[in-house]
Gaussian input, Z-matrix of N, CA and C with variables (Angstrom, degrees):
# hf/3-21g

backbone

0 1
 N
 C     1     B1
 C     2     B2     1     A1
 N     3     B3     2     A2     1     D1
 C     4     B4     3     A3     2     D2
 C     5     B5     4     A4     3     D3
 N     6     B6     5     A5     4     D4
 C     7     B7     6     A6     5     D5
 C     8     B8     7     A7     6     D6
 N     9     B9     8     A8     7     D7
 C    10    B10     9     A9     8     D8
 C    11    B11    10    A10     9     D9
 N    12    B12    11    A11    10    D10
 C    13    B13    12    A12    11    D11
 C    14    B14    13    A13    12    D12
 N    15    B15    14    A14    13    D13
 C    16    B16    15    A15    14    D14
 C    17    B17    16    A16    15    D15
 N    18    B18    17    A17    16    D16
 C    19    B19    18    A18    17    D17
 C    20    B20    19    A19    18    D18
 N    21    B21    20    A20    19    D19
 C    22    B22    21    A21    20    D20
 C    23    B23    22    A22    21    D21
 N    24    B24    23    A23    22    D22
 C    25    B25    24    A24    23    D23
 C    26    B26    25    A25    24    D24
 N    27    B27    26    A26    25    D25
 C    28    B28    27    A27    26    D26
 C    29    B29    28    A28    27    D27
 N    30    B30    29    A29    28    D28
 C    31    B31    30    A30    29    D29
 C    32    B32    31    A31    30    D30
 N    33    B33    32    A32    31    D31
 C    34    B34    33    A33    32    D32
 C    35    B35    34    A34    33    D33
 N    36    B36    35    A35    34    D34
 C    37    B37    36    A36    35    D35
 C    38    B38    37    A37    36    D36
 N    39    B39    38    A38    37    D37
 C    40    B40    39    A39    38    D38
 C    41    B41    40    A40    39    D39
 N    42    B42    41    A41    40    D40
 C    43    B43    42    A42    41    D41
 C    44    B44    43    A43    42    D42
 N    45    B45    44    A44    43    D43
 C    46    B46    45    A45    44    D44
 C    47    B47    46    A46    45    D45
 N    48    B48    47    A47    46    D46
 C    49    B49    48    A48    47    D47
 C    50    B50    49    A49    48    D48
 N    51    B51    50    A50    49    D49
 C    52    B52    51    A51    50    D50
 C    53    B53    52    A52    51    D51
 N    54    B54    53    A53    52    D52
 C    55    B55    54    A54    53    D53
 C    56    B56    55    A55    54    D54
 N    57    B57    56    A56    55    D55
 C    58    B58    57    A57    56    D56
 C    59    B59    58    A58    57    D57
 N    60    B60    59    A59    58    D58
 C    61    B61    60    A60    59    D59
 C    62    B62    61    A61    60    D60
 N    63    B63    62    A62    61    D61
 C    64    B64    63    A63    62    D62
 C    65    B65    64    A64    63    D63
 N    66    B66    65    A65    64    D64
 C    67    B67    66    A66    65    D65
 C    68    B68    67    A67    66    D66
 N    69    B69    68    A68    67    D67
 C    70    B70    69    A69    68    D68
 C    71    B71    70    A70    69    D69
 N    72    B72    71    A71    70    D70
 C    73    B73    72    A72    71    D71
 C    74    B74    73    A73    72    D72
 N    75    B75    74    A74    73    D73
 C    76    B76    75    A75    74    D74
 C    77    B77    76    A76    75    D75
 N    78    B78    77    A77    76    D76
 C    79    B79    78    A78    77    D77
 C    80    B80    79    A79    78    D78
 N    81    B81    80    A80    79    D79
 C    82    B82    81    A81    80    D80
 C    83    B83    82    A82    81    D81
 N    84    B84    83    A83    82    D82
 C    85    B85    84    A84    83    D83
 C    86    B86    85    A85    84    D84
 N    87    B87    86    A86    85    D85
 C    88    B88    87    A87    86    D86
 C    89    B89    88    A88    87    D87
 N    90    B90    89    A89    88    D88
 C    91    B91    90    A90    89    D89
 C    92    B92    91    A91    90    D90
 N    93    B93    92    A92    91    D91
 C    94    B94    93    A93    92    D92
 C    95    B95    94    A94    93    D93
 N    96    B96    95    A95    94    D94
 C    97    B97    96    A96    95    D95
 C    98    B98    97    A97    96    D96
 N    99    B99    98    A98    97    D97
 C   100   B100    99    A99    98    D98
 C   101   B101   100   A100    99    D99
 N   102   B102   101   A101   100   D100
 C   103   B103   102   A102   101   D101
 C   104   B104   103   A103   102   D102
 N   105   B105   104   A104   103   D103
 C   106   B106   105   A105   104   D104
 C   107   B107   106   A106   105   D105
 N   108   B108   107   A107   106   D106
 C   109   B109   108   A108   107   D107
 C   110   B110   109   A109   108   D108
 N   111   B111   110   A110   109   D109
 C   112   B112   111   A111   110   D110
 C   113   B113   112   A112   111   D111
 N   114   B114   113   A113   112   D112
 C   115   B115   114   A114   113   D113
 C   116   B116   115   A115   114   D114
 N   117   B117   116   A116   115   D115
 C   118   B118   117   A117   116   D116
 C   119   B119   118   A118   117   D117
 N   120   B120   119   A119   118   D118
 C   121   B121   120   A120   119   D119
 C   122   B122   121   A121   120   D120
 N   123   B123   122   A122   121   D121
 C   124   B124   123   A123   122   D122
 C   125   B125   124   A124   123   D123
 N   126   B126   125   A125   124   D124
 C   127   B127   126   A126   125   D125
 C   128   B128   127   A127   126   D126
 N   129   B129   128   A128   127   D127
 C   130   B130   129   A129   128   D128
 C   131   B131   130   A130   129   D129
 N   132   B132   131   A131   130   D130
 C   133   B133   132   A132   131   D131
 C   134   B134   133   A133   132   D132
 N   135   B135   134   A134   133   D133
 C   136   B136   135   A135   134   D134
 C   137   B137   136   A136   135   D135
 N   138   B138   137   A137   136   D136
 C   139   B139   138   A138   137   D137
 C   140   B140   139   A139   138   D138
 N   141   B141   140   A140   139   D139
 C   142   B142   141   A141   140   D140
 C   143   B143   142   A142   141   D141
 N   144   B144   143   A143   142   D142
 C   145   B145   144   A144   143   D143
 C   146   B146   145   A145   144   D144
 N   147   B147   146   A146   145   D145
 C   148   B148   147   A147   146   D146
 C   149   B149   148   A148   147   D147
 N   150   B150   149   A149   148   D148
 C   151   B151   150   A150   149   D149
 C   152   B152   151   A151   150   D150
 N   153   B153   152   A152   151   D151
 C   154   B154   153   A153   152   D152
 C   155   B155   154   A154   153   D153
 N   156   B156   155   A155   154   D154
 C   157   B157   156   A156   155   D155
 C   158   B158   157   A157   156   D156
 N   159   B159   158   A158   157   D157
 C   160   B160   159   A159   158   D158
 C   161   B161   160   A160   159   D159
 N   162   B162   161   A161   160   D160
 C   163   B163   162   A162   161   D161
 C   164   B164   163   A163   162   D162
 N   165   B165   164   A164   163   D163
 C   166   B166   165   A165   164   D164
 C   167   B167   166   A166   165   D165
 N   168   B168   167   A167   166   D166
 C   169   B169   168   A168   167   D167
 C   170   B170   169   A169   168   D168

   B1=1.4449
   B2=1.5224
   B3=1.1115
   B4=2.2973
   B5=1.4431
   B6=1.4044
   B7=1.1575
   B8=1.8718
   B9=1.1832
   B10=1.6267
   B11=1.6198
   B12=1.2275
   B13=1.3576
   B14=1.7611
   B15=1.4839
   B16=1.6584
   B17=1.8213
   B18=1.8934
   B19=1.4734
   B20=1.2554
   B21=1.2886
   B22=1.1384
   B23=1.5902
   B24=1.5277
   B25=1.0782
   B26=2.3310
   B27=1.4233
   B28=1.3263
   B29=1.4742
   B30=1.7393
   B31=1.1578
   B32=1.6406
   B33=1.2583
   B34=1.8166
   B35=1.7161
   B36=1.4583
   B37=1.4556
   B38=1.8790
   B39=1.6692
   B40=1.5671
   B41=1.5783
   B42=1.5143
   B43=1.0179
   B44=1.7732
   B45=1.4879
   B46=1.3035
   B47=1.4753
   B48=1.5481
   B49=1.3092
   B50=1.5725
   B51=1.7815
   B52=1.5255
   B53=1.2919
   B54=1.4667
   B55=1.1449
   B56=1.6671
   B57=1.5130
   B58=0.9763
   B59=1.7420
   B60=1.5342
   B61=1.0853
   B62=1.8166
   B63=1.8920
   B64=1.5869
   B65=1.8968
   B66=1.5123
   B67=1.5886
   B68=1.1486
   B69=1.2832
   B70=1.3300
   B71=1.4415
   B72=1.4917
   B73=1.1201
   B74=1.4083
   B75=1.9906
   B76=1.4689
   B77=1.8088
   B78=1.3249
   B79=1.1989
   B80=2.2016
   B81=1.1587
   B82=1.0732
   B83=1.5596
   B84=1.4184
   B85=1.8595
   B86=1.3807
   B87=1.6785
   B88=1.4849
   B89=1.2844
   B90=1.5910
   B91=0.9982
   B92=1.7153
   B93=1.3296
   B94=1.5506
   B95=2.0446
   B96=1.6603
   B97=1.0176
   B98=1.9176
   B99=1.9036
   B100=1.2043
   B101=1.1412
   B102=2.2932
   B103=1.3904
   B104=1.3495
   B105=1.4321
   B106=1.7787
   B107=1.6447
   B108=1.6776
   B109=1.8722
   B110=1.7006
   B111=0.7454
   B112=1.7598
   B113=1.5587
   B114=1.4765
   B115=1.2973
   B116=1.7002
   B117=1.0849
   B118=1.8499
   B119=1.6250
   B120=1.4198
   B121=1.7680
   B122=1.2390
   B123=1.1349
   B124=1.4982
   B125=1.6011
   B126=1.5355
   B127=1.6121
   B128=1.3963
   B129=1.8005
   B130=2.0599
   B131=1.6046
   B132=0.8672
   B133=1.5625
   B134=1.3822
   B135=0.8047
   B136=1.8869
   B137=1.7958
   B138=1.4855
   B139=1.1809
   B140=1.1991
   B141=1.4264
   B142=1.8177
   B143=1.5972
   B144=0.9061
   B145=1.8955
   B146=1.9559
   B147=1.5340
   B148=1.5554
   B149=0.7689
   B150=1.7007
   B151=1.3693
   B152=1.5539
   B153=1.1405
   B154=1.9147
   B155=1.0312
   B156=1.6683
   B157=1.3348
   B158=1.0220
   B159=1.3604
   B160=1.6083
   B161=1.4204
   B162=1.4439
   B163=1.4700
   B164=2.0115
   B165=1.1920
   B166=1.4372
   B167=1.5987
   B168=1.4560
   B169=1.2961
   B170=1.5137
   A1=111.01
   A2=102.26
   A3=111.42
   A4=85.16
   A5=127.41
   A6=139.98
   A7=119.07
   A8=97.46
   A9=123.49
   A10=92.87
   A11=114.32
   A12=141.24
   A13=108.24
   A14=94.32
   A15=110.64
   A16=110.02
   A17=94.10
   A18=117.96
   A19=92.99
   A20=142.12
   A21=173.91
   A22=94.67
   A23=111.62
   A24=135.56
   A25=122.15
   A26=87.52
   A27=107.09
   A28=120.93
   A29=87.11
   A30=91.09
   A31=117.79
   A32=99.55
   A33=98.41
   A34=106.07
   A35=129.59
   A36=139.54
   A37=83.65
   A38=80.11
   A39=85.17
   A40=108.74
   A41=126.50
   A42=126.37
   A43=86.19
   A44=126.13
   A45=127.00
   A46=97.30
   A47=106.71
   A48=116.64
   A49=129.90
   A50=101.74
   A51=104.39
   A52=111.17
   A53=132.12
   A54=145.14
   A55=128.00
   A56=111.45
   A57=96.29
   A58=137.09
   A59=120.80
   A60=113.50
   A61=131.28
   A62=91.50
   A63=91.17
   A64=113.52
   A65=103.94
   A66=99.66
   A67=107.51
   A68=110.82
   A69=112.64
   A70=127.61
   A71=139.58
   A72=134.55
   A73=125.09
   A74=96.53
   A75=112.73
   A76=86.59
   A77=116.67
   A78=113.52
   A79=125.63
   A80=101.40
   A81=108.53
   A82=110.68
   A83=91.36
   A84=93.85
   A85=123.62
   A86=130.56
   A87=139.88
   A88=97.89
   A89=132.81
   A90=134.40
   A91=128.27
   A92=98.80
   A93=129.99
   A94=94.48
   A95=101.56
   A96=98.46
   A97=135.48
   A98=96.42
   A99=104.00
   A100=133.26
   A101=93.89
   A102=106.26
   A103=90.00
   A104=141.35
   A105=144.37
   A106=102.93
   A107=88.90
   A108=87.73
   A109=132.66
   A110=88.38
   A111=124.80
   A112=110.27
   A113=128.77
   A114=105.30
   A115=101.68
   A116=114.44
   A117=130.68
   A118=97.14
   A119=86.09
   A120=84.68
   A121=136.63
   A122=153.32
   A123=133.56
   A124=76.41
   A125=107.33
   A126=112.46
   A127=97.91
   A128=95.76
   A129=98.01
   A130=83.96
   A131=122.05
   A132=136.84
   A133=112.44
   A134=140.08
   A135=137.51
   A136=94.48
   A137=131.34
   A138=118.07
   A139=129.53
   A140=113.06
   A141=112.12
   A142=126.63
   A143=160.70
   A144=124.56
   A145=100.48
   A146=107.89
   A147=111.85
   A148=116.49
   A149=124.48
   A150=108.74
   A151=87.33
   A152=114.30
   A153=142.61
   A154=117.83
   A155=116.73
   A156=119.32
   A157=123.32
   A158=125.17
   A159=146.91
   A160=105.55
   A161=96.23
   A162=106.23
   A163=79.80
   A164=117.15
   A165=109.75
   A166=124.35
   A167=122.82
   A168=131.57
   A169=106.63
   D1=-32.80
   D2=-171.74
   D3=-59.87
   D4=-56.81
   D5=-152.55
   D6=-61.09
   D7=-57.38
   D8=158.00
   D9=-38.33
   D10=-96.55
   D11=-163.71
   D12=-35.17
   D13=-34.89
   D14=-174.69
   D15=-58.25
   D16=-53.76
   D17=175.97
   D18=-49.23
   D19=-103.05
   D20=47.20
   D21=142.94
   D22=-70.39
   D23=179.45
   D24=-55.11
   D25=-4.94
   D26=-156.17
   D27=-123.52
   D28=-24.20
   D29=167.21
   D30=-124.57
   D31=-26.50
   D32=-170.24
   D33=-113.57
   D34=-35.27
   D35=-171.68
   D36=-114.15
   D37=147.50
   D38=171.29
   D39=-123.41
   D40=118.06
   D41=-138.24
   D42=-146.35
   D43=135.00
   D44=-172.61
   D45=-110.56
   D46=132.55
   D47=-168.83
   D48=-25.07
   D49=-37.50
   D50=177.64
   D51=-86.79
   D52=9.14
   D53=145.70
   D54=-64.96
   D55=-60.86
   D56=155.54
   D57=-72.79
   D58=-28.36
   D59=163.83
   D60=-33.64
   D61=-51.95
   D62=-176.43
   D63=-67.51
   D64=-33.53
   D65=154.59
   D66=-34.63
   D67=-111.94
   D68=-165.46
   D69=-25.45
   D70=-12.89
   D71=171.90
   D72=-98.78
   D73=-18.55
   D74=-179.18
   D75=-69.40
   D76=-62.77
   D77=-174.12
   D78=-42.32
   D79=-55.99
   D80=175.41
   D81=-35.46
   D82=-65.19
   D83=-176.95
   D84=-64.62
   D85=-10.92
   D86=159.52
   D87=-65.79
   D88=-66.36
   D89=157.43
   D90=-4.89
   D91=-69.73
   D92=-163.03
   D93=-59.89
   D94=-51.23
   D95=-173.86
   D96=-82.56
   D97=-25.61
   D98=155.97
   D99=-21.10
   D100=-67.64
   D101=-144.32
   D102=-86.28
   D103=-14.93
   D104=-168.18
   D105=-50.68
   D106=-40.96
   D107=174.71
   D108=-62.73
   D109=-46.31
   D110=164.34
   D111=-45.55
   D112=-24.32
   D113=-167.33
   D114=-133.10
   D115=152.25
   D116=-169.73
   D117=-122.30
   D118=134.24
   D119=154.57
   D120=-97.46
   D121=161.06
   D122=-104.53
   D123=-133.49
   D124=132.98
   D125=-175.38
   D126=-74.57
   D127=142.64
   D128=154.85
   D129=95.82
   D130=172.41
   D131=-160.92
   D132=-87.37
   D133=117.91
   D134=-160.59
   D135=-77.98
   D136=-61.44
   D137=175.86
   D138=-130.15
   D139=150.12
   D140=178.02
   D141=-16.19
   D142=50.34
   D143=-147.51
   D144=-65.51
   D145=150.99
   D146=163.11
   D147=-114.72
   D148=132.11
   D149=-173.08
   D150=-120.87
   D151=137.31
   D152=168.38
   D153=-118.12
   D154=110.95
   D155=154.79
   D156=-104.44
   D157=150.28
   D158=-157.71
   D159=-133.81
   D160=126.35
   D161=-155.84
   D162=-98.66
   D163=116.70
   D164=158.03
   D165=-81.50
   D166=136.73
   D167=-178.97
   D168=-49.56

């Protein structure tokens, strides 16, 4: 999106860096909070753990 917004800003809207920065962060965090709803964590243990011990000489 920075990236888009970067173009965007540079070539067609004229937008001064601390302009687009706070975009992009206002956005992120609408973002951030949308998608928080949107996601579950996955029942049961997501990965193996290994545990190795090493006997040193």
């Amino acid at each position: 999106m920075s990236t888009i917004l970067t173009g965007v800003s540079h070539f067609w809207v004229v937008l001064t860096p601390a302009q687009t920065t706070a975009f992009i962060l206002l956005l992120s965090a609408v973002l951030g909070l949308v998608l928080r709803g949107q996601v579950s964590p996955k029942s049961g243990p997501v990965a193996h753990v290994v545990v190795v011990k090493e006997k040193l000489p």
